[in-house]
C-alpha positions in Angstrom: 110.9 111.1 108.3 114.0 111.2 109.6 113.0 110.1 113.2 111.4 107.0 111.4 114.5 106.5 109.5 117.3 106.7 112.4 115.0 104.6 114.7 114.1 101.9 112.4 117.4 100.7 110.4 119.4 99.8 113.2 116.2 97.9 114.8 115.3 96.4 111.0 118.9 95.1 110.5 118.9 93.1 113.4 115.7 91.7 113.3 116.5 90.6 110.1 119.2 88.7 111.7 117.5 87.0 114.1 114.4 86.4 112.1 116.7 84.6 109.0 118.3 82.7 111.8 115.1 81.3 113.0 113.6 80.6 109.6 116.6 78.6 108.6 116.0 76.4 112.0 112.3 76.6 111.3 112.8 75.5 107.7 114.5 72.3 108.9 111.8 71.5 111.8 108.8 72.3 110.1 108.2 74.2 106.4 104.6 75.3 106.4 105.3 76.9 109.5 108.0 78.7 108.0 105.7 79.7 104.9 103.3 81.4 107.0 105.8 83.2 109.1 107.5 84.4 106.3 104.6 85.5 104.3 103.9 87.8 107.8 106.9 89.4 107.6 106.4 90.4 104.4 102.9 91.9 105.3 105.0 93.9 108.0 107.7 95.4 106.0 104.6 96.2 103.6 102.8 98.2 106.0 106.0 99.6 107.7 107.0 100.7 103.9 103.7 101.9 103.4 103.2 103.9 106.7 106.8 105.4 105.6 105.9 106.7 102.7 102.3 107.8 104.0 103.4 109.5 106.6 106.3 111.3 104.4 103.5 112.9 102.3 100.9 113.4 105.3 103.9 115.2 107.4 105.0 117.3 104.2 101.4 118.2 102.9 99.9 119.0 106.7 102.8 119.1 109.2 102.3 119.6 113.0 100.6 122.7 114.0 101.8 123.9 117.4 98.4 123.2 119.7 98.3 120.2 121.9 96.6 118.1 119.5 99.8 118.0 117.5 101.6 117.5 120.1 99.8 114.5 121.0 99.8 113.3 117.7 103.9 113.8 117.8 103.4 111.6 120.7 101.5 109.0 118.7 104.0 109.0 116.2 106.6 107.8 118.7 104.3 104.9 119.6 103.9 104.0 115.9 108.1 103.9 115.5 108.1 102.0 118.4 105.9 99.3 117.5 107.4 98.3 114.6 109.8 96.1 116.3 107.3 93.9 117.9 105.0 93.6 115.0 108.2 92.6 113.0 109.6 90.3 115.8 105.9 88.8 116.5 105.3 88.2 112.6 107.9 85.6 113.0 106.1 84.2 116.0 102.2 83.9 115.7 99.7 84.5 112.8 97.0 85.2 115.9 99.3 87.5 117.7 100.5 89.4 114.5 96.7 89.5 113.6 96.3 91.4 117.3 99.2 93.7 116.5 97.9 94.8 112.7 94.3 95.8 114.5 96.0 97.9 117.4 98.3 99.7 114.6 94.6 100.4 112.9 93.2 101.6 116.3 96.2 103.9 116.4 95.7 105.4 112.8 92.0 105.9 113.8 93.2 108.0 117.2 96.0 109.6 115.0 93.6 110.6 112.1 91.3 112.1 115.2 94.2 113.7 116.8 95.0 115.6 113.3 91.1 116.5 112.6 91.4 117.9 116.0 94.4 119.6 115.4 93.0 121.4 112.1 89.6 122.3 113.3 90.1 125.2 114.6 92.8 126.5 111.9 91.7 125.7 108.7 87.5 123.7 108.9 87.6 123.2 104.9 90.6 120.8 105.4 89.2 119.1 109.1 86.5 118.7 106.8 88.7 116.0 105.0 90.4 115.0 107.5 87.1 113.6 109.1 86.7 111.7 106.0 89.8 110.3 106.5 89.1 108.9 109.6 86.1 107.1 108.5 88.7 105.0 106.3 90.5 103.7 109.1 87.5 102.5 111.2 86.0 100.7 108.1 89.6 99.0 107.4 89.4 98.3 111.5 86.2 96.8 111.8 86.9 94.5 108.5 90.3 93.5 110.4 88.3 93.0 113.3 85.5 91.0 111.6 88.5 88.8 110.0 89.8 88.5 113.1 86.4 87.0 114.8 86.2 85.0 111.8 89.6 83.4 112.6 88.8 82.8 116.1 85.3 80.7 115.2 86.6 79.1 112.4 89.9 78.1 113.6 90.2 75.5 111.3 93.8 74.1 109.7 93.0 75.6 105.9 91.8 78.5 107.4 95.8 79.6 109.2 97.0 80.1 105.9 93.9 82.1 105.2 94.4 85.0 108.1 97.8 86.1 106.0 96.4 86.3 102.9 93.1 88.2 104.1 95.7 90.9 105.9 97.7 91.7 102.6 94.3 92.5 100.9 93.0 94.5 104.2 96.4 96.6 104.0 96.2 96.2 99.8 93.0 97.9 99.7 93.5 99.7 102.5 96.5 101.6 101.1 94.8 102.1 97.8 91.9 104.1 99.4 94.0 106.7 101.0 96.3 107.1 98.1 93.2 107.2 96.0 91.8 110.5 98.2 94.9 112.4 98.3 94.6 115.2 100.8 95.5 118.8 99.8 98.2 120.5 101.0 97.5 122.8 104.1 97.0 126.4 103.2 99.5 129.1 104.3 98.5 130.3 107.8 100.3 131.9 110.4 101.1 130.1 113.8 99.6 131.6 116.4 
């Protein structure tokens, strides 16, 4: 948590900045524009909130166990800090591309849910056992970004722009719901080995 924390104020403040200074330009030129960029970024401080506090209680309940698959997991946690400034920066920029950022994050919390199953299988199969439930929640919430994000692309109509936002606060909405809603347990007391 702390990683997360150190790495992303500094990197939230001044996005911020910028993004309130284009807004107010954006505002003058052109005001539905600005709607839909604004209602983006608040879908990405939503799901870099939410992945906060997820990860919080995933790290606290079933921390890193010393085997490569933590390790690469670890790694993958780095990538998810890391693209939090492009998905805020490019929610200012482009419904489509901020669409394209939101599916890779759920391609990395289907690799990252795999990467912990993987982790646990050896140590501890009752909790793997959930864990490989787990990961069936992200590809459903993947494929239904995905399918929304076909959708988009055929249908790329004007009413439909406004649409894309509104159908990725319910993805995440629901999304968040269902993992909270099958809380995993916390990992039994085992020795390192």
């Amino acid at each position: 948590m702390g990683l997360y924390v150190a790495i992303l104020i500094p990197l939230i403040y001044h996005t911020v900045q910028d993004i309130i200074n284009k807004l107010q330009r954006l505002i003058e030129a052109n005001s539905e524009l600005a709607g839909i960029i604004v209602t983006n970024l608040v879908i990405a401080f939503f799901i870099v909130g939410m992945s906060l506090m997820h990860y919080s209680s995933s790290i606290n309940n079933i921390p890193y166990y010393p085997n490569i698959w933590g390790m690469l997991r670890f790694c993958l946690d780095l990538i998810l800090v890391l693209m939090v400034y492009p998905l805020l920066v490019v929610s200012s920029i482009n419904p489509t591309s901020f669409a394209s950022l939101i599916f890779l994050t759920f391609i990395i919390y289907v690799c990252w849910d795999i990467l912990r199953y993987k982790e646990y299988q050896a140590v501890d199969q009752e909790l793997a056992d959930k864990l490989y439930d787990r990961i069936w929640i992200n590809v459903k919430y993947l494929l239904l970004v995905e399918i929304v994000m076909i959708a988009y692309g055929i249908l790329d109509l004007y009413f439909v722009r406004g649409m894309l936002t509104m159908l990725l606060i319910m993805i995440q909405i629901f999304y968040r719901y269902e993992k909270l809603r099958k809380p995993l347990p916390r990992l039994k007391k085992t020795t390192h080995k």
